[in-house]
PDB file as gemmi writes it, atoms N, CA and C in Angstrom:
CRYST1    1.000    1.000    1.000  90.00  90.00  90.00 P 1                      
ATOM      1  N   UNK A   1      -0.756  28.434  -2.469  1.00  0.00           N  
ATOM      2  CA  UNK A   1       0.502  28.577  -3.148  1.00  0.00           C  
ATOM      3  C   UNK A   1       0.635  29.973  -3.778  1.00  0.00           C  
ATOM      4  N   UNK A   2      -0.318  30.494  -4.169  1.00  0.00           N  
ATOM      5  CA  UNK A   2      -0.375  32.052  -4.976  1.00  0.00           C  
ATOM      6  C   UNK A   2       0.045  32.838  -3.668  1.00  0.00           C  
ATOM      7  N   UNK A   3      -1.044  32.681  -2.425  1.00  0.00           N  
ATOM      8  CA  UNK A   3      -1.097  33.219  -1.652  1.00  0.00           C  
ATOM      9  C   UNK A   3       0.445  33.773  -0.997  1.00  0.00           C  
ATOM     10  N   UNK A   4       1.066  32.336  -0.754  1.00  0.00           N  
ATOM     11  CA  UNK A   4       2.424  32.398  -0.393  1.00  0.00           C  
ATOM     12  C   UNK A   4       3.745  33.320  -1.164  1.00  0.00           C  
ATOM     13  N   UNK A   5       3.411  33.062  -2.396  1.00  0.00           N  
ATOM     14  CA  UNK A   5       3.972  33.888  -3.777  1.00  0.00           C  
ATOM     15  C   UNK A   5       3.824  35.041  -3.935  1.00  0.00           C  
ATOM     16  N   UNK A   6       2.657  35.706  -3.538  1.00  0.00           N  
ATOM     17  CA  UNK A   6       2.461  36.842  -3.360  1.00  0.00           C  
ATOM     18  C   UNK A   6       2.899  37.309  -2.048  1.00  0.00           C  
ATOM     19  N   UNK A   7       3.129  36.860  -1.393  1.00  0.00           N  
ATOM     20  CA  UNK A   7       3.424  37.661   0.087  1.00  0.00           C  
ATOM     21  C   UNK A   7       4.989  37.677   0.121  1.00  0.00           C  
ATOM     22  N   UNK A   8       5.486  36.435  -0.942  1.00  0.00           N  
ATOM     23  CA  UNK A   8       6.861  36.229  -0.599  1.00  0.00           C  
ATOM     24  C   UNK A   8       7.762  37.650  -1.500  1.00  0.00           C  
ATOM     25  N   UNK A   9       6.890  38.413  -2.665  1.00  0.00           N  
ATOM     26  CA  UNK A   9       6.829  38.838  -3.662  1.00  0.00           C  
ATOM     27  C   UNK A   9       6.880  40.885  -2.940  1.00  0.00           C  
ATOM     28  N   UNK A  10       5.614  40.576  -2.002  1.00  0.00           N  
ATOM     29  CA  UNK A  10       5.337  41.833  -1.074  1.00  0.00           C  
ATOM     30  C   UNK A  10       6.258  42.095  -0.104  1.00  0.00           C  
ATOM     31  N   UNK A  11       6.532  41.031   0.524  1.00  0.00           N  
ATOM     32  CA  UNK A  11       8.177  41.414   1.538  1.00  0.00           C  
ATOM     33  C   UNK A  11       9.358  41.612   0.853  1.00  0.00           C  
ATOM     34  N   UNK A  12       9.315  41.284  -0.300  1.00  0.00           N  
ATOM     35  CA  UNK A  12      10.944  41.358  -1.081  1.00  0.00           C  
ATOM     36  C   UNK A  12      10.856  42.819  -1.403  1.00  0.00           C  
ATOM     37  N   UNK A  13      10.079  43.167  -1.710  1.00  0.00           N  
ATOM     38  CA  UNK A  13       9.734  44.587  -2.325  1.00  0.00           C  
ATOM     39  C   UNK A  13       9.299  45.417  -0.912  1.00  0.00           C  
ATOM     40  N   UNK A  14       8.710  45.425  -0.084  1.00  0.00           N  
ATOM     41  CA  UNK A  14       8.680  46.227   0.863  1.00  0.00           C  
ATOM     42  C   UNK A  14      10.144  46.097   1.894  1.00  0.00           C  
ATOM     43  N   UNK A  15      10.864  44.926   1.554  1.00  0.00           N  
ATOM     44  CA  UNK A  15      12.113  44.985   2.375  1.00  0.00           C  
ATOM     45  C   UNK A  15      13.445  46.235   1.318  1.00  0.00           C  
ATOM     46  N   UNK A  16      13.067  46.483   0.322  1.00  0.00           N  
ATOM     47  CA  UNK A  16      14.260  47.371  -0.600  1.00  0.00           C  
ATOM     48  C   UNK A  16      13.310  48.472  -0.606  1.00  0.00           C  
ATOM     49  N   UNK A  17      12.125  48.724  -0.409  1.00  0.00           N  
ATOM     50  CA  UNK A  17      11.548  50.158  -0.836  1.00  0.00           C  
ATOM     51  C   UNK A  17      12.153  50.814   0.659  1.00  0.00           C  
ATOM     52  N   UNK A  18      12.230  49.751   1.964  1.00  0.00           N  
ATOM     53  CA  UNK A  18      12.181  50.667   3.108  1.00  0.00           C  
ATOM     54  C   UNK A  18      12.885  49.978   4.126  1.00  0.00           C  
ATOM     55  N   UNK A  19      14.292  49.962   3.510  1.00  0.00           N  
ATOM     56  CA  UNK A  19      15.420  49.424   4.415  1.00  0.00           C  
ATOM     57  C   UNK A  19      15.949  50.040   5.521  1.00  0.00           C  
ATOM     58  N   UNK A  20      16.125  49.250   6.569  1.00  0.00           N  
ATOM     59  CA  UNK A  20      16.668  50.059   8.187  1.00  0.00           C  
ATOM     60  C   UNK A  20      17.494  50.707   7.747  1.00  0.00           C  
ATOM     61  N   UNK A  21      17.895  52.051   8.510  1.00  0.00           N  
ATOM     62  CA  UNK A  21      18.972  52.760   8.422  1.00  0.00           C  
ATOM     63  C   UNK A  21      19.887  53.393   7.488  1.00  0.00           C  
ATOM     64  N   UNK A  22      18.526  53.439   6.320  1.00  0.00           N  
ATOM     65  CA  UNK A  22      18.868  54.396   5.373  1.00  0.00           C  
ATOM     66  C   UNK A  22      18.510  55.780   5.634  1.00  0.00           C  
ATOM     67  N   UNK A  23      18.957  56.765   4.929  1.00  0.00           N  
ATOM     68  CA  UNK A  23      19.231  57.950   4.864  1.00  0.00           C  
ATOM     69  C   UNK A  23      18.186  58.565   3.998  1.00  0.00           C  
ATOM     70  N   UNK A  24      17.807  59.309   4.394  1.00  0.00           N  
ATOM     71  CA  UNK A  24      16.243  60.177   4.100  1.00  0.00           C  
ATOM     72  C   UNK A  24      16.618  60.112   2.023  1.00  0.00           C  
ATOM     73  N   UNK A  25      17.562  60.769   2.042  1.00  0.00           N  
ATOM     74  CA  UNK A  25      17.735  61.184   0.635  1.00  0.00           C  
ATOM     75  C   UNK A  25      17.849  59.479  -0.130  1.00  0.00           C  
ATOM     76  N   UNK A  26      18.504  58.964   0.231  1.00  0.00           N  
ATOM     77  CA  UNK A  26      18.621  57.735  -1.224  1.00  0.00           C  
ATOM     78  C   UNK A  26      17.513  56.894  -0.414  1.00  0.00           C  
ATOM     79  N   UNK A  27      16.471  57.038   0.320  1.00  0.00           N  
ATOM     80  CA  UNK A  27      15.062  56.478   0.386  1.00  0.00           C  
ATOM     81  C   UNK A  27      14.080  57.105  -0.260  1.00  0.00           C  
ATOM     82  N   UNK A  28      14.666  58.293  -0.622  1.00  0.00           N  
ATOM     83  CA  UNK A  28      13.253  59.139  -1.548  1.00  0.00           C  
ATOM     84  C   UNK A  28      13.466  58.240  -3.003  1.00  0.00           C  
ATOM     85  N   UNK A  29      14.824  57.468  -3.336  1.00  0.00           N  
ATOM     86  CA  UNK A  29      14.742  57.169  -5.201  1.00  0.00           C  
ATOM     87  C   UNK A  29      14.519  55.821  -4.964  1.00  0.00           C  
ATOM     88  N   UNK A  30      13.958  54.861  -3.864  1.00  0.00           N  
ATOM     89  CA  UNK A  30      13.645  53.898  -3.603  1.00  0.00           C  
ATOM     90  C   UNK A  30      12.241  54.282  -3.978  1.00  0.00           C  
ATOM     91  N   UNK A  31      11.313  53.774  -5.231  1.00  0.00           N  
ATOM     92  CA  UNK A  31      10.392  54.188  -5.330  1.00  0.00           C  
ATOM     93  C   UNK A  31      10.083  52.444  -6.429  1.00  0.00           C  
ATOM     94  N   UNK A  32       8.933  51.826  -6.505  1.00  0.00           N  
ATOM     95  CA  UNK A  32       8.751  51.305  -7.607  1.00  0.00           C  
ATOM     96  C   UNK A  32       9.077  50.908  -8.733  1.00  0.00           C  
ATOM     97  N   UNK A  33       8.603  52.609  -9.192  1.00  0.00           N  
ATOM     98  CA  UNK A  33       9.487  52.767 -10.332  1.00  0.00           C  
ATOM     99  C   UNK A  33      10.706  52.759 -10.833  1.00  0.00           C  
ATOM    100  N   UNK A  34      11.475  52.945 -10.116  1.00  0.00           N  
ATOM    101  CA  UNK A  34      12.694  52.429  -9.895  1.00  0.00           C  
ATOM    102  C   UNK A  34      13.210  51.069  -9.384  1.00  0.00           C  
ATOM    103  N   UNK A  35      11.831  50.394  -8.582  1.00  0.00           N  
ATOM    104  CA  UNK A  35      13.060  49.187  -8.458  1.00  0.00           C  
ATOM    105  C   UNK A  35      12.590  48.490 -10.460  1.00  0.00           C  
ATOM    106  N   UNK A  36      11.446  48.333 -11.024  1.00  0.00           N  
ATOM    107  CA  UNK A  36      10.497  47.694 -12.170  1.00  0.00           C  
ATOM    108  C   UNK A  36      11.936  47.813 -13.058  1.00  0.00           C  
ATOM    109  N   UNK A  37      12.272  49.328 -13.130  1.00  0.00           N  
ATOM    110  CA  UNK A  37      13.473  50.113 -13.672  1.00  0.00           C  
ATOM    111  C   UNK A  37      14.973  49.076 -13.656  1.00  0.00           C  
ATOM    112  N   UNK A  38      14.975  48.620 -12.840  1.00  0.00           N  
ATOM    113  CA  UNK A  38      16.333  48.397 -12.302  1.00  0.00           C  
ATOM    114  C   UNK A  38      16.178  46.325 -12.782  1.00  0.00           C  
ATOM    115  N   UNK A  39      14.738  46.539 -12.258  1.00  0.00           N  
ATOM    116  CA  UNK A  39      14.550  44.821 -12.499  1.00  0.00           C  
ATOM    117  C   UNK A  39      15.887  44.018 -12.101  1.00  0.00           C  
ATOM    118  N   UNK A  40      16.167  43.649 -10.896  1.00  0.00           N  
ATOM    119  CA  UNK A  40      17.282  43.127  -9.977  1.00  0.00           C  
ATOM    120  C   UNK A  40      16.665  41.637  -9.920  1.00  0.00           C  
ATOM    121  N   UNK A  41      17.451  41.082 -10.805  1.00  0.00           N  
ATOM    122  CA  UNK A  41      17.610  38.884 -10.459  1.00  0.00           C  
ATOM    123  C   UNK A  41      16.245  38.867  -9.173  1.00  0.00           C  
ATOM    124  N   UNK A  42      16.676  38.995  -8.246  1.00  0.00           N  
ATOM    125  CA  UNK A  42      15.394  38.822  -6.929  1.00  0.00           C  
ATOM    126  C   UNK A  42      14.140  39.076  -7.189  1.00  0.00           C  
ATOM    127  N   UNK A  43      13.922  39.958  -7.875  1.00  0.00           N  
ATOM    128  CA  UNK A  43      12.465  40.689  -8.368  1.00  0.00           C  
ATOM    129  C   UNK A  43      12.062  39.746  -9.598  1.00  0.00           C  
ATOM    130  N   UNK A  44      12.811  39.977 -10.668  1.00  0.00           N  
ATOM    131  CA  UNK A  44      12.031  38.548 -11.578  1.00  0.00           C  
ATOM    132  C   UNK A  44      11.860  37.451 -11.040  1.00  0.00           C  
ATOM    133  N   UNK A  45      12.861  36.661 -10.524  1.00  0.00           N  
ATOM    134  CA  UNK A  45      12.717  35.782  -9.658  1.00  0.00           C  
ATOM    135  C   UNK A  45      11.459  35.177  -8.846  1.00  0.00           C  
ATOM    136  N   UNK A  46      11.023  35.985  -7.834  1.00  0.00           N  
ATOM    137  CA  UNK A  46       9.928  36.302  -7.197  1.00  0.00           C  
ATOM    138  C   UNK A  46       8.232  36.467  -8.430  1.00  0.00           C  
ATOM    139  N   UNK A  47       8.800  37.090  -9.336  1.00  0.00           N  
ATOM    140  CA  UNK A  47       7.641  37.363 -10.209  1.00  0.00           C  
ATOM    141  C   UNK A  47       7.496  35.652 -11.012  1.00  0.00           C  
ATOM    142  N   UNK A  48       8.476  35.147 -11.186  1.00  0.00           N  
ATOM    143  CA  UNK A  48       8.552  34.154 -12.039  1.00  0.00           C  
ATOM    144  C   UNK A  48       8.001  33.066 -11.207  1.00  0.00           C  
ATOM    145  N   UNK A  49       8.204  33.028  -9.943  1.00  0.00           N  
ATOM    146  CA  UNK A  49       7.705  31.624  -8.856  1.00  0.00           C  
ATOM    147  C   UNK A  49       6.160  31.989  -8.838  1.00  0.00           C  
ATOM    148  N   UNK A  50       5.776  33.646  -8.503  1.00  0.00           N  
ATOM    149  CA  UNK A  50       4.223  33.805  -8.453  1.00  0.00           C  
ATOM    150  C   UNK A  50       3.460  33.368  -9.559  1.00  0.00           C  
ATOM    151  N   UNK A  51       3.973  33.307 -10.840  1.00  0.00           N  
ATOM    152  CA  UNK A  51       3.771  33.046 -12.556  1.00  0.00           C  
ATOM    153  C   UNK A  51       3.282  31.922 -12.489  1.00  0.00           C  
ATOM    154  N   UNK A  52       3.998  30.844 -11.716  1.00  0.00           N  
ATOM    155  CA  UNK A  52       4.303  29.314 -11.955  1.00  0.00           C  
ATOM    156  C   UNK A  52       2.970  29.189 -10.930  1.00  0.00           C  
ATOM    157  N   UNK A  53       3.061  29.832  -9.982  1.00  0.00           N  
ATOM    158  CA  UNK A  53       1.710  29.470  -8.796  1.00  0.00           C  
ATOM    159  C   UNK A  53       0.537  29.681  -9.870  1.00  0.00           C  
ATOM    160  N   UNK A  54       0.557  30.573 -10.087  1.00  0.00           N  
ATOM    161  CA  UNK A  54      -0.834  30.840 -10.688  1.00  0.00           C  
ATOM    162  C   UNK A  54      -0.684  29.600 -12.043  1.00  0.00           C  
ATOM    163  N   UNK A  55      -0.451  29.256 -13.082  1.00  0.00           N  
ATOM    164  CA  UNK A  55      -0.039  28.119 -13.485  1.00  0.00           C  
ATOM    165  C   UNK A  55      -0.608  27.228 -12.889  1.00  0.00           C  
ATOM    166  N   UNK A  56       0.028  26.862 -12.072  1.00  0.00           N  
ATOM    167  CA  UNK A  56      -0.075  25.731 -11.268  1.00  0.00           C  
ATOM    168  C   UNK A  56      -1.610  25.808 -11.017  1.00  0.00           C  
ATOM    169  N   UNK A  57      -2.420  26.742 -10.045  1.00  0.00           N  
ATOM    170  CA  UNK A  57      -3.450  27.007  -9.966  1.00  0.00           C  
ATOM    171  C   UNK A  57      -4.009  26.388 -11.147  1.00  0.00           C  
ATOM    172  N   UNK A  58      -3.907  27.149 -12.178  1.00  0.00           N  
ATOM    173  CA  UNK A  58      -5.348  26.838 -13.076  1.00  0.00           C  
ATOM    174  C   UNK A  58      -4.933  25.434 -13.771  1.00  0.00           C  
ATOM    175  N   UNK A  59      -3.519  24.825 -13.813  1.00  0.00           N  
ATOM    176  CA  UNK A  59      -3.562  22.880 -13.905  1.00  0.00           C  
ATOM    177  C   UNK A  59      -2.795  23.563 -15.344  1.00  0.00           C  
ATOM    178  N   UNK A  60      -2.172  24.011 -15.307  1.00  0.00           N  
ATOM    179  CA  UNK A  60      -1.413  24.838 -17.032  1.00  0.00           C  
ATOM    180  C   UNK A  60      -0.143  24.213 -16.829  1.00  0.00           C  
ATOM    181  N   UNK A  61       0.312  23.681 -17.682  1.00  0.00           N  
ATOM    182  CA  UNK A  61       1.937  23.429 -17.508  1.00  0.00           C  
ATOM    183  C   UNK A  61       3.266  24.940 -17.239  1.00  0.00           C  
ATOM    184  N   UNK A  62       3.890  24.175 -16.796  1.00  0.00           N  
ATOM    185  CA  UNK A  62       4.783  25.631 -16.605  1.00  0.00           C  
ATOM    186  C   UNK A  62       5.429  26.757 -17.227  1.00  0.00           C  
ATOM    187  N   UNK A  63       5.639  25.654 -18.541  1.00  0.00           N  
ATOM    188  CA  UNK A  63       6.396  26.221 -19.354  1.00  0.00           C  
ATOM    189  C   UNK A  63       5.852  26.383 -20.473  1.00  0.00           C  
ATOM    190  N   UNK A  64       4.432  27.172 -20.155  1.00  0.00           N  
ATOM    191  CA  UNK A  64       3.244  27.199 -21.240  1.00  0.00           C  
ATOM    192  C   UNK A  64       3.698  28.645 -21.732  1.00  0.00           C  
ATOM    193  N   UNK A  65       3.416  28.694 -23.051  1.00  0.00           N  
ATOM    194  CA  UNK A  65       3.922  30.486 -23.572  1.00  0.00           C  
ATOM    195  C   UNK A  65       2.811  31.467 -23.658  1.00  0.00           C  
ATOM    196  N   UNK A  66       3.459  32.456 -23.492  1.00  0.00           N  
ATOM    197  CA  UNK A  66       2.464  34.157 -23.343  1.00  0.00           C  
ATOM    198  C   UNK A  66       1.451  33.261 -24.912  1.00  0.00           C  
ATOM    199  N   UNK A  67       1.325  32.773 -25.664  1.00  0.00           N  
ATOM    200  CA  UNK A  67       0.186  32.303 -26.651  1.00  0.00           C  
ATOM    201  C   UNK A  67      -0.372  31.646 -26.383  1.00  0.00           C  
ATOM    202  N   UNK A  68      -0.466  30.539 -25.982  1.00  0.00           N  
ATOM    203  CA  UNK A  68      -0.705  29.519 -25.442  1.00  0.00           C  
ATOM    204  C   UNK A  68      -2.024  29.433 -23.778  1.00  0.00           C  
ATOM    205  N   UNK A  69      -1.019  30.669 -23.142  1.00  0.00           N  
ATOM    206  CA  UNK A  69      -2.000  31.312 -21.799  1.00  0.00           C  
ATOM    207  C   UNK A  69      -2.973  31.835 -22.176  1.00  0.00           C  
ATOM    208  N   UNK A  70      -3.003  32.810 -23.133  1.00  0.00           N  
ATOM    209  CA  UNK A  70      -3.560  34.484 -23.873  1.00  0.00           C  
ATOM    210  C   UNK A  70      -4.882  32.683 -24.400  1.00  0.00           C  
ATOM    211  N   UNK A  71      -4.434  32.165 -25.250  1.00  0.00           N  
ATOM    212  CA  UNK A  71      -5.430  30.965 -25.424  1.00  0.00           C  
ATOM    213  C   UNK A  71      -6.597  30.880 -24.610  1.00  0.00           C  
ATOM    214  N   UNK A  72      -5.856  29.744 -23.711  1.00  0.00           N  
ATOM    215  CA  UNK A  72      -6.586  29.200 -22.629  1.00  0.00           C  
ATOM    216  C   UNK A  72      -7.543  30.230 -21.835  1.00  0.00           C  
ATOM    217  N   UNK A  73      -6.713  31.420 -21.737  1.00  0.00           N  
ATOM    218  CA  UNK A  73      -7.405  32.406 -20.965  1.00  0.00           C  
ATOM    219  C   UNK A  73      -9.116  33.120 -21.905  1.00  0.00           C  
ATOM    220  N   UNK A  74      -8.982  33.271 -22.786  1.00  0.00           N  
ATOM    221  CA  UNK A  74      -9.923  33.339 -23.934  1.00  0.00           C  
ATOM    222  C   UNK A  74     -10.849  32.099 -23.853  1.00  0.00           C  
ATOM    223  N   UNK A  75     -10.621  31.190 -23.792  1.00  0.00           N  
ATOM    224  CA  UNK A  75     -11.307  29.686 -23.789  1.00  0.00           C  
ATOM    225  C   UNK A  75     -12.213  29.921 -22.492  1.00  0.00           C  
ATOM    226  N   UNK A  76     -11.441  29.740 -21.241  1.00  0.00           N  
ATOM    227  CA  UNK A  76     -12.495  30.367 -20.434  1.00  0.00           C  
ATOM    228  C   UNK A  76     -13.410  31.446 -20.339  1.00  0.00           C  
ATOM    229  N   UNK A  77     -12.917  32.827 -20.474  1.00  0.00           N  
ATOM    230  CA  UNK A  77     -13.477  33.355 -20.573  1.00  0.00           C  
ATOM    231  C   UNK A  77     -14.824  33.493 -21.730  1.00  0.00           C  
ATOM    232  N   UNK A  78     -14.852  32.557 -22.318  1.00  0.00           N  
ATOM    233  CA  UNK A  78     -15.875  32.201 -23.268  1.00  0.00           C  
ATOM    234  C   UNK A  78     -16.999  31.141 -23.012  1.00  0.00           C  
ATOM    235  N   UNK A  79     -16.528  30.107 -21.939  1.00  0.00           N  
ATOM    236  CA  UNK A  79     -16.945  29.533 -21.703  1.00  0.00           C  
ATOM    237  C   UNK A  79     -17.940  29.740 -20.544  1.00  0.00           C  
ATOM    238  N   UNK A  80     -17.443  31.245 -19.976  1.00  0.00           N  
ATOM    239  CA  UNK A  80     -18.396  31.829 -18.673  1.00  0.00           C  
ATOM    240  C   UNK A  80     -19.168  33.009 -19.029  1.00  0.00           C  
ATOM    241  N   UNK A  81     -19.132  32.767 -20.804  1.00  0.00           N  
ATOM    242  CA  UNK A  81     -20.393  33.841 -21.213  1.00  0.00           C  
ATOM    243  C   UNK A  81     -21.761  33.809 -20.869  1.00  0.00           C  
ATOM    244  N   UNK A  82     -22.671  34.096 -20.437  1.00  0.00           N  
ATOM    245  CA  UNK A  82     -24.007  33.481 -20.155  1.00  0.00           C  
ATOM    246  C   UNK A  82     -24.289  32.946 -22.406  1.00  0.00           C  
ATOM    247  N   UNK A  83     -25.168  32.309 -22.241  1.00  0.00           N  
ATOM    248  CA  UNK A  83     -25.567  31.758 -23.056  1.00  0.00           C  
ATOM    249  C   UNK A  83     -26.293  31.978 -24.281  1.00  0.00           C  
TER     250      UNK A  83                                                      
END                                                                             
């Protein structure tokens, strides 16, 4: 499911960095930084379904908050201290 999320995430973004039959000049400001910049509905979107995969992955509810993760994430990582 990540897997899928991420790829679905990599074509959305490699389909606007390098669209057919654009013109040399407005493909040079097709850059990253500019789309992060612009943050277009599709792009959060995409970021928000990969969010939920990974979620999902580790058995977290969905609508768990940036405190709550930052938590859990600490919890493990504590728990895979050697001893």
């Amino acid at each position: 499911m990540i897997a899928a999320a991420a790829q679905g995430l990599v074509e959305l973004r490699d389909g606007w960095l390098n669209p057919a039959g654009i013109e040399p000049e407005a493909l040079a400001e097709r850059t990253l930084t500019n789309l992060y910049n612009q943050r277009p509905s599709w792009l959060a979107n995409a970021h928000h379904d990969l969010g939920r995969a990974v979620l999902a992955a580790y058995g977290w509810p969905p609508d768990a908050s940036d405190d709550a993760i930052l938590e859990r994430l600490l919890e493990l990582n504590l728990s895979r201290q050697p001893g």
